[in-house]
Backbone bond lengths (Angstrom), bond angles and torsions (degrees), N, CA, C in turn:
res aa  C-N    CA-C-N  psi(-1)  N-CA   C-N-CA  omega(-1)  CA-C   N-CA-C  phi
1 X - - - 1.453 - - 1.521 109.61 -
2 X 1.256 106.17 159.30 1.541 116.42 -150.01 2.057 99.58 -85.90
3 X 1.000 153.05 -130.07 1.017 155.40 -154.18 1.854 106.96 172.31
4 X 1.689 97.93 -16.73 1.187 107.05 168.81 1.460 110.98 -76.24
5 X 1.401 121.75 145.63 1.240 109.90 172.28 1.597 117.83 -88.09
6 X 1.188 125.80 167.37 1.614 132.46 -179.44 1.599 108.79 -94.48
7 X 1.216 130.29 86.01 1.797 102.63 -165.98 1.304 106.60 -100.73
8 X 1.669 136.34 153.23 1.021 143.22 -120.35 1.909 68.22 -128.21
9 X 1.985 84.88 165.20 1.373 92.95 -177.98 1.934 111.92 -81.26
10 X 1.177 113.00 2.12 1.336 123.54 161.73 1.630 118.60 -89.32
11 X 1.175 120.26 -14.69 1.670 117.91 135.65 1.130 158.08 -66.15
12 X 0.975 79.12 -21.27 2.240 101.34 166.80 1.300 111.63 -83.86
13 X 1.497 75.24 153.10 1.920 85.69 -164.81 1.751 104.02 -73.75
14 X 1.207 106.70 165.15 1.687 120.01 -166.04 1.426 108.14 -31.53
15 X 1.597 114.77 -68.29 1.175 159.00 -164.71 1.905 102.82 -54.69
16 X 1.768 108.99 -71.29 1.503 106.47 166.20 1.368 122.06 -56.46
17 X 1.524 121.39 -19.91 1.246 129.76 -177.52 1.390 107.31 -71.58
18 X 1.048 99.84 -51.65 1.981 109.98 -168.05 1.416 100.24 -57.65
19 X 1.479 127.82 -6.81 1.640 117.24 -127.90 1.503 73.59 -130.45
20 X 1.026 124.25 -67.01 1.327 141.98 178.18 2.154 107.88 -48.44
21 X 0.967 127.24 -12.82 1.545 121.63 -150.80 1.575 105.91 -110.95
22 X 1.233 108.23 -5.19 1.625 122.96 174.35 1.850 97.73 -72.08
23 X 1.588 98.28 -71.82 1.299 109.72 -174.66 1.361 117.89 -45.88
24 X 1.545 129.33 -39.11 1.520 144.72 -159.99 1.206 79.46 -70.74
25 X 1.495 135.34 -82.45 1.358 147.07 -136.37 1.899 99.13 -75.70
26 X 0.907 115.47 -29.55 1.778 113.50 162.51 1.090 108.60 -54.45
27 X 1.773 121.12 -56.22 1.334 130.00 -152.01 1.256 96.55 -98.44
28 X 1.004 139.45 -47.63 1.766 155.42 168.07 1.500 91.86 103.44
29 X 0.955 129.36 35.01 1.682 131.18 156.69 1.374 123.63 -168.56
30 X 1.187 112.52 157.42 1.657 134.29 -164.42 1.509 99.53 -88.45
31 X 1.488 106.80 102.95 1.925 87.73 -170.28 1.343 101.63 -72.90
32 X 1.348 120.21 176.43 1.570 134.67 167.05 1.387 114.70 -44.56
33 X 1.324 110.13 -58.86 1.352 115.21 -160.26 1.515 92.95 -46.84
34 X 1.667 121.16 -84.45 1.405 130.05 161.76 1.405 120.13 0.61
35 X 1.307 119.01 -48.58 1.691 128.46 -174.38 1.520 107.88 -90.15
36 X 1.618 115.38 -23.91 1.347 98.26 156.23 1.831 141.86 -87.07
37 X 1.548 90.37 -33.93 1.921 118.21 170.05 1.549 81.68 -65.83
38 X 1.186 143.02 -27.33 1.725 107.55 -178.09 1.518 112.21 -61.18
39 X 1.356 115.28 -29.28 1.511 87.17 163.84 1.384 146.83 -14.47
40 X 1.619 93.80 -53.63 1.668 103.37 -167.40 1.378 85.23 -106.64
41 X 1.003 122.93 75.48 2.322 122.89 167.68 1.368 85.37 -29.62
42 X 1.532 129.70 -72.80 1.741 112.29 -123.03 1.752 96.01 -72.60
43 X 1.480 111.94 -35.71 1.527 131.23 -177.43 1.521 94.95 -66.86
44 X 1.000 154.77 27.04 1.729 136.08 -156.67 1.756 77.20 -153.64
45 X 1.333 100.68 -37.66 1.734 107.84 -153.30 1.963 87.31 -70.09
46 X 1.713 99.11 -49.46 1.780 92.66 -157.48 1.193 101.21 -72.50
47 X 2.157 132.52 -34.77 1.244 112.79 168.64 1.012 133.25 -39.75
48 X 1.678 117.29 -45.27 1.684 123.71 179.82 1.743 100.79 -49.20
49 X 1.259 106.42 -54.47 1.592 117.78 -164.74 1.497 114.17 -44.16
50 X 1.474 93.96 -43.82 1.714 114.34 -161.82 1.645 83.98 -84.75
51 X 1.582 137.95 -50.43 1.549 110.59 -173.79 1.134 115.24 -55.81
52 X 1.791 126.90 -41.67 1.060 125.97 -162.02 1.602 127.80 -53.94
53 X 1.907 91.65 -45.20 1.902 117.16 -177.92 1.728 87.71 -62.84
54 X 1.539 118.65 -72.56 1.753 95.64 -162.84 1.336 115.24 -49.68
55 X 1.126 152.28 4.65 1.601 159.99 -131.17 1.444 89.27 -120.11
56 X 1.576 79.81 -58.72 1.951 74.25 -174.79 1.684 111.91 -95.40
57 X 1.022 122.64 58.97 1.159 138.46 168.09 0.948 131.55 -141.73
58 X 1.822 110.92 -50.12 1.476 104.77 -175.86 1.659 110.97 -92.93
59 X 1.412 158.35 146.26 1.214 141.53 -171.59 1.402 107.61 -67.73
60 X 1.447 101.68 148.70 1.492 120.57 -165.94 1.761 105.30 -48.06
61 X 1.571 115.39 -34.51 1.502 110.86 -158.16 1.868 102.27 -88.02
62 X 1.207 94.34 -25.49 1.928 100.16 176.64 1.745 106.62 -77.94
63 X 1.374 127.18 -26.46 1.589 147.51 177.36 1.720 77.45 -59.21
64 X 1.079 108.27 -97.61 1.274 108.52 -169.94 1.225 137.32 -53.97
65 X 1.749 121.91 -28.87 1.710 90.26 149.60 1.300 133.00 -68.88
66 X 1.130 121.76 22.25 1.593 126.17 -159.81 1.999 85.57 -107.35
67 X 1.242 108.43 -63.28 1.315 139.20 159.09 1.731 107.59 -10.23
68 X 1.823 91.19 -88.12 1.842 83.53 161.98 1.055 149.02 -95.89
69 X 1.477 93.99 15.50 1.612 108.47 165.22 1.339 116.76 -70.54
70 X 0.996 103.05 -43.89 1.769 112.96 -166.98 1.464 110.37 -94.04
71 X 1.647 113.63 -8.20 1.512 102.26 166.08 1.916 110.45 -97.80
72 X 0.812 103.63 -13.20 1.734 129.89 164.72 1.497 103.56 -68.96
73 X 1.090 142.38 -77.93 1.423 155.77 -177.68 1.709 94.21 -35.75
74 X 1.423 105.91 -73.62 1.693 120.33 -160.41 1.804 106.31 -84.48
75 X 1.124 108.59 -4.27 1.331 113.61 178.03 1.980 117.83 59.05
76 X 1.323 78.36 54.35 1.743 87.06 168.62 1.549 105.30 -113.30
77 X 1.208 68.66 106.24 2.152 89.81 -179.53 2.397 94.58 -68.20
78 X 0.974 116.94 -41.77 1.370 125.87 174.57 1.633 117.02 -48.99
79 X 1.036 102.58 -50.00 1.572 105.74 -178.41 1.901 115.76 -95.21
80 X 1.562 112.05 -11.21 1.068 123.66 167.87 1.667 107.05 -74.86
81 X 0.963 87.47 -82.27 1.839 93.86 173.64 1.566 127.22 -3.37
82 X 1.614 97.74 -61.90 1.238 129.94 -172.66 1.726 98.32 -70.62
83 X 1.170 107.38 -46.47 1.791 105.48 -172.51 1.555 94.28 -74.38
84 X 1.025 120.96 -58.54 1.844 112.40 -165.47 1.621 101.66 -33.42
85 X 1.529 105.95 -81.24 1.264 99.65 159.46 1.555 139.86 2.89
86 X 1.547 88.50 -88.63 2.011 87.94 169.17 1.439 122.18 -54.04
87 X 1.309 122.23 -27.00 1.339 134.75 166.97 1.896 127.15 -42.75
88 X 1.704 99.83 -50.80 1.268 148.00 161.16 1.923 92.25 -39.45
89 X 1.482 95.22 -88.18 1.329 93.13 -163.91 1.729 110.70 -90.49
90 X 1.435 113.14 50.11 1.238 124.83 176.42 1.808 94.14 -115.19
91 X 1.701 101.10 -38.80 1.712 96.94 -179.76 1.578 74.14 127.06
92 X 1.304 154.41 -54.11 1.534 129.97 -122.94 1.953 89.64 -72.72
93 X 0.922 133.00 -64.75 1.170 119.21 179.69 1.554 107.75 136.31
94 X 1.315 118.62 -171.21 1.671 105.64 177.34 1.555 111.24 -96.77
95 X 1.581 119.20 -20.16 0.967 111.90 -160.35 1.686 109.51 -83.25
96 X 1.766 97.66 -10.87 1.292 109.03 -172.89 1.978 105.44 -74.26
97 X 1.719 92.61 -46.74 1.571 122.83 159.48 1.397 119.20 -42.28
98 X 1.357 114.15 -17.63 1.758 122.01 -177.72 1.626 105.18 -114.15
99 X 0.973 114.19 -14.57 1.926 117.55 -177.79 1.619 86.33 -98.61
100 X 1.377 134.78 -21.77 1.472 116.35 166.92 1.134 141.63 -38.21
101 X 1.646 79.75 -72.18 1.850 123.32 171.16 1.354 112.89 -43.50
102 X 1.369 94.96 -44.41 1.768 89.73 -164.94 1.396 110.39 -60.06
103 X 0.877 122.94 -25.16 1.794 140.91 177.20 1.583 108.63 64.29
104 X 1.792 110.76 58.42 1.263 105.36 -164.57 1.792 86.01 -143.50
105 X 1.771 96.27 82.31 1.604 103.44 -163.56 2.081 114.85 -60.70
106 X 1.391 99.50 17.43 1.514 117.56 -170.82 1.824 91.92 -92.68
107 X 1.362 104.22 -30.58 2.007 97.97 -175.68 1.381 113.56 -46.99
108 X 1.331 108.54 115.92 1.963 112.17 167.83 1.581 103.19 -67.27
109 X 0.972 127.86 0.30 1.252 93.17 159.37 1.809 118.30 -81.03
110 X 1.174 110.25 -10.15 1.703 118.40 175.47 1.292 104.69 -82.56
111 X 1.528 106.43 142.75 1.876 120.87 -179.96 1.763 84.40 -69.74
112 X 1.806 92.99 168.73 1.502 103.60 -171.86 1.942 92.02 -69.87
113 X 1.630 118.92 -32.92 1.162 105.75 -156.77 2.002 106.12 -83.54
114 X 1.244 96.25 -18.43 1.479 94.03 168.32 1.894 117.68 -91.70
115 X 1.330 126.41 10.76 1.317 129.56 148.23 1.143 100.07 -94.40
116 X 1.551 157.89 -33.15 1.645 148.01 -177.67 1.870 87.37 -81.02
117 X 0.925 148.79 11.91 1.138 136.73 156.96 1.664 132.02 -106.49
118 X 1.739 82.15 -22.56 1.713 97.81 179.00 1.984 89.14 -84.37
119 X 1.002 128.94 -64.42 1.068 134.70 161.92 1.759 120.82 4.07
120 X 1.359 99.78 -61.20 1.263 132.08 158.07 1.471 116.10 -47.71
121 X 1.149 106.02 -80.65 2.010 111.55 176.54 1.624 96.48 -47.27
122 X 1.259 145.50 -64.09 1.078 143.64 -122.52 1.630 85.30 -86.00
123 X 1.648 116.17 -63.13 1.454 121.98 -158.50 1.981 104.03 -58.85
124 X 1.487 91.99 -37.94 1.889 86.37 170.63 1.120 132.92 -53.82
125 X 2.004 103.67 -54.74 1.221 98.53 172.35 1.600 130.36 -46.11
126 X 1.280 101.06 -57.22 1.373 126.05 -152.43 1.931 90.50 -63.45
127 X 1.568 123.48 -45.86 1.612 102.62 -172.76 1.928 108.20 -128.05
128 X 1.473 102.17 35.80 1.495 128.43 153.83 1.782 98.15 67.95
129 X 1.637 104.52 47.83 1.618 96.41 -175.34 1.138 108.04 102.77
130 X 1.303 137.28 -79.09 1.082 178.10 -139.79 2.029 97.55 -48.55
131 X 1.352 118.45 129.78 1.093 98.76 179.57 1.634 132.79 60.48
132 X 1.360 122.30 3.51 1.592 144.78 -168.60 1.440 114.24 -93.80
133 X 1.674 129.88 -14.81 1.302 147.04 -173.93 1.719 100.89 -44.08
134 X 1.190 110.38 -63.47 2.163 125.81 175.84 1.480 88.80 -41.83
135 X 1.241 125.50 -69.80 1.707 115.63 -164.57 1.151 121.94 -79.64
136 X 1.383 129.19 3.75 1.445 138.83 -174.91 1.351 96.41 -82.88
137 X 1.693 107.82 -57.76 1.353 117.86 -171.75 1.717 118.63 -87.73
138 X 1.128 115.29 -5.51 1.805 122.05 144.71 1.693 107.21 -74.19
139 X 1.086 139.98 -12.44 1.142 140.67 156.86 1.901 122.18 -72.91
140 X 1.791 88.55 -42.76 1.539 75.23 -173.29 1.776 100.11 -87.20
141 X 1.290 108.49 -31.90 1.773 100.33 -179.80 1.381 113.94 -58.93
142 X 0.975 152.81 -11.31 1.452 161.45 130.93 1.220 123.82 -58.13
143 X 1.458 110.95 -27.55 1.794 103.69 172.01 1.421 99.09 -118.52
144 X 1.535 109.62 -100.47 1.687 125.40 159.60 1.070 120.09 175.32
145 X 1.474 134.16 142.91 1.244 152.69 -129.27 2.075 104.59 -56.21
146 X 1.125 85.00 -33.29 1.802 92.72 171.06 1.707 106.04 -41.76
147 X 1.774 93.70 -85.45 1.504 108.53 173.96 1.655 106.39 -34.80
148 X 1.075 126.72 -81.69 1.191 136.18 -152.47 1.720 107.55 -28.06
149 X 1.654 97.42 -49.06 1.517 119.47 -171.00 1.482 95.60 -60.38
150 X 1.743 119.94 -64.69 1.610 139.60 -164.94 1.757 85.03 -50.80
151 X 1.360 135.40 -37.74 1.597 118.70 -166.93 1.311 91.94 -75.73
152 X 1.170 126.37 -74.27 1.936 120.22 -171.82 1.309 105.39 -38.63
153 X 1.399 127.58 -39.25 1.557 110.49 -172.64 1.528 86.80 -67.34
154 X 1.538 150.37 -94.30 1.180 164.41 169.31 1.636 107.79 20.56
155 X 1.446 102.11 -64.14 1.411 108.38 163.68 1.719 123.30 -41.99
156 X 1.835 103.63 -53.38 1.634 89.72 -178.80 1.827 104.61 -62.31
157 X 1.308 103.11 -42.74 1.413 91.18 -165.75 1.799 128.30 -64.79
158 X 1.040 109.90 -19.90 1.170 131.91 162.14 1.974 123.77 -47.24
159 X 1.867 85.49 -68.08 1.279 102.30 155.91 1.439 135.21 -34.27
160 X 1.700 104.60 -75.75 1.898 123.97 144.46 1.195 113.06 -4.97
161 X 1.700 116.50 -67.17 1.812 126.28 -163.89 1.544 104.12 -66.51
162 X 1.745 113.48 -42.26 1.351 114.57 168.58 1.222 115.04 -44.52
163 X 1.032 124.89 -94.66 1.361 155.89 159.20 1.725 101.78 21.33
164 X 1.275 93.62 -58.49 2.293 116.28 -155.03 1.613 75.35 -89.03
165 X 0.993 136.72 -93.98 1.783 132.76 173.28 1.154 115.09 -5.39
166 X 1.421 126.00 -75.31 1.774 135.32 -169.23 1.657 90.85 -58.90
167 X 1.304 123.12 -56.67 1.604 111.89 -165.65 1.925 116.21 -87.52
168 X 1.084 101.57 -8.16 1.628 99.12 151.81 1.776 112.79 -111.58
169 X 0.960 97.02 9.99 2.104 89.40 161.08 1.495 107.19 78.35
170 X 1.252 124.00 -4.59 1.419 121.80 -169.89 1.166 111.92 -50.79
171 X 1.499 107.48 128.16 1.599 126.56 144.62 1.307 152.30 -35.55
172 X 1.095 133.33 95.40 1.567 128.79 -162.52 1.453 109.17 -21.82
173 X 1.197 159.41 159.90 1.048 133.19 134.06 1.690 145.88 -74.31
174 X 1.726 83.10 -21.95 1.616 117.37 170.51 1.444 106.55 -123.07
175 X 1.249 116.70 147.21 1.636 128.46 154.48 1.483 109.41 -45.11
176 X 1.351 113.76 154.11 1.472 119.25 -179.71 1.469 87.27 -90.82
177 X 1.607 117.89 164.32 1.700 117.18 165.85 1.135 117.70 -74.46
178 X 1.719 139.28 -7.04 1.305 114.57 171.52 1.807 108.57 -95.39
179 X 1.777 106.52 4.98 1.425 98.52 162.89 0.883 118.55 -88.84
180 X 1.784 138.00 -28.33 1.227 152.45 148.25 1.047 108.03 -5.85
181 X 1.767 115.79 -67.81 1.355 116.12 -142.04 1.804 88.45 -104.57
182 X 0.715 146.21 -7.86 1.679 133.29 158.51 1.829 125.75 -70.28
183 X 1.552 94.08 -12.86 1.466 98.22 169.36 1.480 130.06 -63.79
């Protein structure tokens, strides 16, 4: 067990609580990740803030390959899980959910603007930004300079959720759907 503490939604301050109690009562639980980043309320407070604004910016189907790209890439079984899912009850389907994963932004089953986005996640991760200018701007000429920007932010934050997950060990909270369906 971690040294981090778990804090309950009766530990958070008024403000993260209120902010936080929409989502609980959808999901009917406080995931981990949440119960550990409460540590830092004000830092827990601007991540929530900052997922919410790109959400409503970048379109739901580019959010999410960014989503399972980067929990696929970094191997966060936690934040994958959770996206297949939303994916599921977005309509895209699994097979759309399986041309993700594969992280091979060449799959026809992906629109051209969601391979110039996987494109994107993949070339960042892999050389830290670095050299990414060609796919930024195959991102925005296919979408527009808004999006393009809202995916790189998406990416760090994505990254971030890995990151705090992989180094406290967290647990999926849900099955992904292709573990679902092998049970």
């Amino acid at each position: 067990m971690s040294a981090i503490p778990r804090l309950t939604m009766e530990q958070l301050p008024d403000g993260l609580a209120a902010l936080l109690r929409p989502r609980v009562e959808r999901l009917g639980y406080l995931g981990e990740f949440f119960r550990c980043t409460a540590n830092q309320p004000d830092a827990l407070e601007a991540f929530y803030r900052l997922t919410e604004a790109l959400k409503a910016t970048v379109p739901d189907r580019l959010t999410e390959v960014v989503a399972l790209s980067v929990a696929t890439k970094l191997d966060n079984a936690y934040e994958r899980n959770q996206h297949e899912r939303l994916c599921v009850k977005l309509g895209y389907g699994a097979d759309w959910v399986r041309a993700v994963e594969r992280l091979d932004p060449a799959d026809a089953v992906l629109a051209p603007d969601e391979q110039a986005v996987q494109r994107l996640v993949l070339g960042a991760l892999e050389r830290a930004g670095k050299d990414c200018l060609a796919l930024v701007d195959a991102v925005a000429e296919r979408t527009d300079p808004q999006v393009a920007v809202g995916v790189l932010m998406l990416i760090g934050r994505y990254a971030m959720h890995a990151t705090i997950v992989n180094a406290l060990d967290l647990a999926p909270p849900v099955a992904g759907i292709f573990e679902a369906a092998a049970r």
